[in-house]
C-alpha positions in Angstrom: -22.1 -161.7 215.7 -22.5 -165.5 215.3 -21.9 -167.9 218.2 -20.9 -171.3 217.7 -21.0 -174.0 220.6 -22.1 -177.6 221.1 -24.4 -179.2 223.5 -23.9 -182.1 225.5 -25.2 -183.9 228.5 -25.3 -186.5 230.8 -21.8 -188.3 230.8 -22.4 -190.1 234.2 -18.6 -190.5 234.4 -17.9 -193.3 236.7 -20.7 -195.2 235.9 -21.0 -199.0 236.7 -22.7 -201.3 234.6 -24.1 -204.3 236.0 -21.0 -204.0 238.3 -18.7 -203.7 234.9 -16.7 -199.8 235.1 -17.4 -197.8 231.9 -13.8 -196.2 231.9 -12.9 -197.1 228.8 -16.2 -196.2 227.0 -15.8 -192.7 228.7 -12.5 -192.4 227.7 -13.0 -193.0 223.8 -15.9 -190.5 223.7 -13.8 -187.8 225.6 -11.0 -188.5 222.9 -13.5 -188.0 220.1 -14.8 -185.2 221.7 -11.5 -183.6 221.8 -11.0 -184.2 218.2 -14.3 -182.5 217.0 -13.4 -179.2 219.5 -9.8 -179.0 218.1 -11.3 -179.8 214.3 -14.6 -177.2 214.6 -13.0 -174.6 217.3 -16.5 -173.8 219.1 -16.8 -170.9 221.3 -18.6 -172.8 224.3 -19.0 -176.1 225.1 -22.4 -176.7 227.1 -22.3 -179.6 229.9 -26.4 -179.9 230.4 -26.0 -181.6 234.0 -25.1 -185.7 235.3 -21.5 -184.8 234.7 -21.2 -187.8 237.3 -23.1 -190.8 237.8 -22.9 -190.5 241.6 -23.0 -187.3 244.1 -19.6 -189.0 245.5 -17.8 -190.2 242.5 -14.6 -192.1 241.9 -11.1 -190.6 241.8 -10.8 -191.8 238.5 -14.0 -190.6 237.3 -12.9 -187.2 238.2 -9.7 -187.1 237.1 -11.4 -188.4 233.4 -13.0 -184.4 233.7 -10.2 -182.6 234.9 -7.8 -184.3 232.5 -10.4 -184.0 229.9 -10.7 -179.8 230.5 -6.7 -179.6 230.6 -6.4 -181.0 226.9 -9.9 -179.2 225.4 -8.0 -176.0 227.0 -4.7 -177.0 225.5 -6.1 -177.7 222.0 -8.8 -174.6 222.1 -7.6 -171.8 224.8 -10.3 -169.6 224.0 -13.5 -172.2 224.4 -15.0 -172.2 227.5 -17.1 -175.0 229.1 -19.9 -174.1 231.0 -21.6 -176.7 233.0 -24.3 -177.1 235.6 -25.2 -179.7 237.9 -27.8 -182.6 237.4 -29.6 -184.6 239.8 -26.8 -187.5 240.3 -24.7 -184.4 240.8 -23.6 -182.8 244.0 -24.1 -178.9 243.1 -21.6 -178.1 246.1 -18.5 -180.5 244.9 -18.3 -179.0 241.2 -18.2 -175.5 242.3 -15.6 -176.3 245.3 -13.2 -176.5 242.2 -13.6 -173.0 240.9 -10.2 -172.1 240.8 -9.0 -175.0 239.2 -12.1 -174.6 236.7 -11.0 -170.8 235.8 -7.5 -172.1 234.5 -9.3 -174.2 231.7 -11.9 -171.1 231.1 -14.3 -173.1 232.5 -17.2 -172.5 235.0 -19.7 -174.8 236.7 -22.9 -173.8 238.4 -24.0 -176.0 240.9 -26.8 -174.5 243.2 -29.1 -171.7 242.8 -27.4 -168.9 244.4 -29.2 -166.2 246.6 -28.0 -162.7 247.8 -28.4 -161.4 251.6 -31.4 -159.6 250.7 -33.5 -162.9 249.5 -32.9 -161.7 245.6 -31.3 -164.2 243.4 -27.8 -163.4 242.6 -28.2 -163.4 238.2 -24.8 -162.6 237.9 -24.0 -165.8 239.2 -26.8 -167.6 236.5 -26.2 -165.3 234.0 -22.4 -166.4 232.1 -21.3 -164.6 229.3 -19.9 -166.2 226.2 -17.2 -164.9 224.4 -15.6 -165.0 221.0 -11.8 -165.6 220.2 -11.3 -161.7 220.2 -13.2 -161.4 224.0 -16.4 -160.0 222.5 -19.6 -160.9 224.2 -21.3 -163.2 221.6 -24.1 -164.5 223.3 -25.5 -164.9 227.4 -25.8 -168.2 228.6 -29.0 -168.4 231.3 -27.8 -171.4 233.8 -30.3 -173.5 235.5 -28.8 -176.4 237.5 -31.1 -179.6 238.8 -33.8 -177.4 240.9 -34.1 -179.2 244.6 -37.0 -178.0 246.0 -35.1 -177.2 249.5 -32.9 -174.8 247.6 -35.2 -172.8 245.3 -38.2 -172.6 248.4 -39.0 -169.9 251.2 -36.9 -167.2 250.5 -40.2 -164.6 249.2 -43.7 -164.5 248.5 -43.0 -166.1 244.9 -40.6 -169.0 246.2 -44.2 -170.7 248.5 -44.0 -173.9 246.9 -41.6 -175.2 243.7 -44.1 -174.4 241.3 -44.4 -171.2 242.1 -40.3 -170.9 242.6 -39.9 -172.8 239.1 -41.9 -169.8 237.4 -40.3 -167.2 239.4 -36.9 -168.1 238.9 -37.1 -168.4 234.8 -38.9 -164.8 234.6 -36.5 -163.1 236.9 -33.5 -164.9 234.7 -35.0 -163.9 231.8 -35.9 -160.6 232.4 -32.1 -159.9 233.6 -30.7 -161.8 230.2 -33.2 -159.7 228.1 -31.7 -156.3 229.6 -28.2 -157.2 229.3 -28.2 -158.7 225.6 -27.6 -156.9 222.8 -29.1 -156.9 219.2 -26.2 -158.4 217.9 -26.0 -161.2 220.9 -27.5 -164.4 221.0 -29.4 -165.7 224.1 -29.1 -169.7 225.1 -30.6 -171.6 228.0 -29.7 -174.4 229.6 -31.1 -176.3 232.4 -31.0 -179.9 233.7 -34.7 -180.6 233.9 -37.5 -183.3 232.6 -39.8 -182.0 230.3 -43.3 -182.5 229.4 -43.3 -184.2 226.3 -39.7 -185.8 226.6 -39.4 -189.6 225.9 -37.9 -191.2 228.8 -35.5 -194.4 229.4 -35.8 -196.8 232.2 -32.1 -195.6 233.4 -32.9 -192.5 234.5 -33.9 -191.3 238.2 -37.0 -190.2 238.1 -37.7 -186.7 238.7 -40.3 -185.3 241.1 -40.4 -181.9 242.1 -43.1 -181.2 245.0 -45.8 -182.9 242.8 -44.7 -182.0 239.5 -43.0 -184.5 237.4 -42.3 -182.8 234.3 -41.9 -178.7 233.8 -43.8 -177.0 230.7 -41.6 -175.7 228.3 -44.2 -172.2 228.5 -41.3 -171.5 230.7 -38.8 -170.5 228.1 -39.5 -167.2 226.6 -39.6 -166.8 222.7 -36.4 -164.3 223.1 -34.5 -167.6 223.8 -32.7 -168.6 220.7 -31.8 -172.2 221.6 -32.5 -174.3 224.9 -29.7 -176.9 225.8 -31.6 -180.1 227.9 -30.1 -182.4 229.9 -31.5 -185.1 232.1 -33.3 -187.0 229.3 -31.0 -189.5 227.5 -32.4 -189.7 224.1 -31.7 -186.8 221.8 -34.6 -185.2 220.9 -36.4 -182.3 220.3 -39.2 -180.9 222.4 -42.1 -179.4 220.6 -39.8 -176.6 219.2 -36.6 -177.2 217.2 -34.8 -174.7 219.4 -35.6 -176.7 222.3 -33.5 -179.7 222.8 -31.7 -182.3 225.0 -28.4 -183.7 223.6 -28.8 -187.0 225.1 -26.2 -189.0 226.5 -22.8 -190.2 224.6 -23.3 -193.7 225.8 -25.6 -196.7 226.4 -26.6 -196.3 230.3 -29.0 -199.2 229.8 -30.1 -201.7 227.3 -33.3 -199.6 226.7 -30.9 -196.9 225.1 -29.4 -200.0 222.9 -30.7 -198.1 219.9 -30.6 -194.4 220.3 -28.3 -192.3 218.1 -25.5 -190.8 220.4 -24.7 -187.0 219.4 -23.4 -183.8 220.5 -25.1 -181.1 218.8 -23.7 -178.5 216.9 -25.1 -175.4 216.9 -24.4 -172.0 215.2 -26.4 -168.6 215.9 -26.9 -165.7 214.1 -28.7 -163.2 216.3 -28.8 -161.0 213.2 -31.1 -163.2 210.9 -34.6 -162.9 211.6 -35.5 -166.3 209.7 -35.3 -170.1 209.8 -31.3 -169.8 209.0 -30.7 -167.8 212.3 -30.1 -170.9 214.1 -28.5 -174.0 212.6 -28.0 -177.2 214.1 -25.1 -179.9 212.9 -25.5 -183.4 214.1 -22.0 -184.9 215.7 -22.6 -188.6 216.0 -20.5 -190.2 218.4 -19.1 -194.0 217.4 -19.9 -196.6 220.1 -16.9 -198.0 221.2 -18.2 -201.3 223.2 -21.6 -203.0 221.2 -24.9 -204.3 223.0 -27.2 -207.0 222.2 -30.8 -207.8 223.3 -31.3 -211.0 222.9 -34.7 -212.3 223.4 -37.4 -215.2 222.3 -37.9 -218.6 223.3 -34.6 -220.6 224.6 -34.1 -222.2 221.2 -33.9 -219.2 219.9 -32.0 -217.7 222.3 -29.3 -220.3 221.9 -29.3 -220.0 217.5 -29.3 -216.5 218.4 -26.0 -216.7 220.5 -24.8 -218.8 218.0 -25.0 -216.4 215.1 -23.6 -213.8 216.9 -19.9 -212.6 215.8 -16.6 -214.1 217.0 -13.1 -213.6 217.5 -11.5 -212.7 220.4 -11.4 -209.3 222.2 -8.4 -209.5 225.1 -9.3 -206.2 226.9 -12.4 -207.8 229.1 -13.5 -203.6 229.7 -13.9 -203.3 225.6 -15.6 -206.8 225.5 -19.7 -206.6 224.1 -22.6 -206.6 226.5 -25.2 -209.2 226.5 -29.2 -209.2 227.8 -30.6 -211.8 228.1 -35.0 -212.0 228.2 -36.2 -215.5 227.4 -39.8 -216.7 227.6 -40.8 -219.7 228.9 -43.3 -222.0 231.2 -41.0 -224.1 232.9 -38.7 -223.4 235.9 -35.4 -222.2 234.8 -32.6 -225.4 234.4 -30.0 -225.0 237.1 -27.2 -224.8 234.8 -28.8 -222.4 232.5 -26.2 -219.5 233.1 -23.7 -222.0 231.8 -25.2 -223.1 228.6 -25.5 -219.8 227.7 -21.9 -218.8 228.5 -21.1 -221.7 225.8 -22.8 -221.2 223.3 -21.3 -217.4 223.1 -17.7 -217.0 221.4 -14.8 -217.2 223.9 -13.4 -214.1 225.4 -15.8 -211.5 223.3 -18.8 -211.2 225.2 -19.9 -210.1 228.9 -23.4 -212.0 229.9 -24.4 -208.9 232.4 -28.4 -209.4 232.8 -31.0 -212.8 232.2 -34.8 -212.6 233.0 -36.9 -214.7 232.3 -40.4 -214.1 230.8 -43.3 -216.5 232.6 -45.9 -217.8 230.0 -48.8 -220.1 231.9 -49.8 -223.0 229.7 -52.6 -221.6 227.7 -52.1 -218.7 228.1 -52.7 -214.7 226.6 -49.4 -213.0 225.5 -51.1 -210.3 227.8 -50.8 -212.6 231.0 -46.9 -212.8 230.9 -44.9 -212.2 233.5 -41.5 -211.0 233.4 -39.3 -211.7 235.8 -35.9 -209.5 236.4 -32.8 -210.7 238.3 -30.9 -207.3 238.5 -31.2 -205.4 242.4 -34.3 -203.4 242.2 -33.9 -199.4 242.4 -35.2 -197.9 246.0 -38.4 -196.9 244.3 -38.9 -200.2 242.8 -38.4 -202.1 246.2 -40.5 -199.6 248.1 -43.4 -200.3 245.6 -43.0 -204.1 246.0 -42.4 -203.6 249.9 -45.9 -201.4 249.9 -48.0 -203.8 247.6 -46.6 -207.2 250.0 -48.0 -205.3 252.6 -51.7 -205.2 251.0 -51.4 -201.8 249.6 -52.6 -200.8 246.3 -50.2 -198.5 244.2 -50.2 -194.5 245.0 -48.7 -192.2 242.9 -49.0 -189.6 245.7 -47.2 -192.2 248.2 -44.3 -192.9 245.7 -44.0 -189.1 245.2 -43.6 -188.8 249.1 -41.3 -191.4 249.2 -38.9 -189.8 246.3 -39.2 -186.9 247.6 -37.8 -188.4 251.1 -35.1 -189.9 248.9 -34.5 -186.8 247.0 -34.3 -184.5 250.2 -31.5 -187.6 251.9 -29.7 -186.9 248.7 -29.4 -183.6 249.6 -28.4 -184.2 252.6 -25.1 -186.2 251.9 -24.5 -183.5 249.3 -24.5 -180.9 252.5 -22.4 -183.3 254.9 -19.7 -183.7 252.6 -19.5 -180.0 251.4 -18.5 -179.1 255.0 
């Protein structure tokens, strides 16, 4: 029986831009997105993980999901959403809301969940998906963001994450494979980084133990379609089955040009050729614009210049701006300001300058770029650790994230108590 559903990932409701709230840009893709659920009628919507930006978010960013799963339910009562946790997720708070979930047929899986007896409770990972006459259409396999301290010493196959990683696809797999039928399709979906996946400077890296990156060796052939998240581009990895949605908007101005989707896909578990699975590309409108604007400051300025006007009143739908230009003179004290003029009135939010150093005489390869945003906690560790005389380490910045990642999941446990 064919299964219809569509893959997404990586909302990071509540995210701040350069201090500027992304409300509004949230709340025109959920209002498309609600559109192209009641127009196409899926059976499953899949949530690949970052649902929030932050392990503590906003009121208002969680009442954009709630309200969000009230009018999908409203419009399509038989769809249900499954979603797991990412890593700027806290596993704990998304399942705390189970009963609420269950009145929009939806269900979140937060942390890997183990029985009394050290075995990993599959019926918990394992969700079945239904069709609009309750028939079991396909099995959904559910792998949230794997933190090391929860997936770790609970058997001889759990020793270290590698080791854990393997173990807890094979026993998920071999569980799905018994309980599927001919007629059933078989999805994954996990919240991980993958090797081969082209990464964005906006996302938080991702070290497990010493692995960066998992091999996608993990996934069995019997899977028909593996939904990604983490990653924010869409794209494929190595197989067409095998795929991160990407995220529905710009979370950095390195992401200025990707091609926002959901992904559409339909199964036949019946078909034994290249039509069994079928993918339709959903691509979401941008509601706010960026610009990159970069060069030498003349053209900088006859860049701003050219650039559209006409007022936009709503400052939260008004256009971002980045600023990188390259010179070899100290910046003018009033630079800020001359840029501000030369923009259109009221249309435009100058969020980020650099500047780009280029010594007199110099090689392009000699130039120094210089950022005025507040550094990330691995980037100020790494300048911290070279001040002090230190060359770079991979393995010390692995120690250190992992000390970062293990204090996330600390405040994730204080404030599930």
């Amino acid at each position: 029986m064919t299964v219809r559903f569509f893959h997404t990932s990586d909302w990071h409701l509540g995210q701040f831009f350069y201090n500027h709230s992304r409300q509004y840009e949230h709340e025109q893709f959920l209002s498309w997105l609600i559109q192209q659920i009641k127009d196409r009628q899926p059976h499953a919507l899949l949530i690949a993980g970052d649902i929030f930006d932050v392990i503590n978010p906003a009121s208002a960013a969680q009442k954009q999901l709630y309200q969000f799963l009230a009018d999908a339910h409203a419009i399509a009562p038989h769809m249900q959403t499954l979603m797991i946790a990412g890593n700027h997720d806290s596993g704990y708070r998304i399942e705390q809301v189970e009963p609420l979930l269950e009145k929009y047929n939806a269900k979140a899986v937060g942390v890997i969940a183990w029985n009394q007896d050290k075995t990993l409770n599959l019926d918990r990972l394992l969700q079945p998906i239904f069709n609009e006459n309750q028939t079991i259409v396909a099995w959904c396999l559910t792998l949230p963001f794997l933190r090391a301290a929860e997936i770790t010493g609970y058997n001889d196959q759990t020793t270290n994450s590698q080791n854990a990683i393997a173990y807890l696809h094979q026993q998920l797999i071999t569980e799905a494979k018994k309980r599927t039928t001919v007629d059933q399709a078989l999805i994954l979906m996990s919240h991980a980084h993958m090797q081969g996946g082209e990464t964005s400077d906006s996302e938080r890296p991702i070290i497990i133990g010493n692995e960066e990156a998992l091999s996608t060796q993990l996934f069995d052939d019997v899977i028909d379609y593996v939904a990604l998240g983490h990653l924010h581009k869409p794209q494929k990895v190595g197989q067409p089955h095998i795929r991160y949605s990407g995220s529905p908007i710009p979370l950095s101005f390195s992401e200025l040009n990707y091609k926002h989707q959901v992904i559409e896909v339909e199964i036949d578990p019946l078909k034994n050729d290249e039509s069994r699975v079928h993918f339709n590309i959903l691509t979401i409108p941008r509601s706010v614009q960026l610009h990159k604007i970069k060069g030498h400051l003349t053209d900088v300025f006859e860049q701003l210049k050219a650039l559209p006007d006409g007022e936009i009143e709503s400052i939260d739908q008004r256009e971002y701006i980045d600023i990188e230009y390259h010179t070899d003179t100290p910046p003018q004290p009033n630079l800020r300001q001359q840029f501000e003029d030369a923009l259109a009135p009221n249309r435009y939010r100058l969020v980020r300058i650099s500047r780009q150093y280029i010594p007199p005489n110099s090689t392009q390869n000699s130039q120094t770029t210089i950022h005025l945003e507040p550094p990330t906690p691995e980037k100020l560790f790494q300048q911290i650790w070279e001040k002090q005389g230190y060359k770079a380490d991979d393995s010390v910045l692995s120690d250190f994230l992992s000390l970062v990642e293990e204090a996330q999941k600390s405040l994730e446990q204080d404030e599930s108590r």
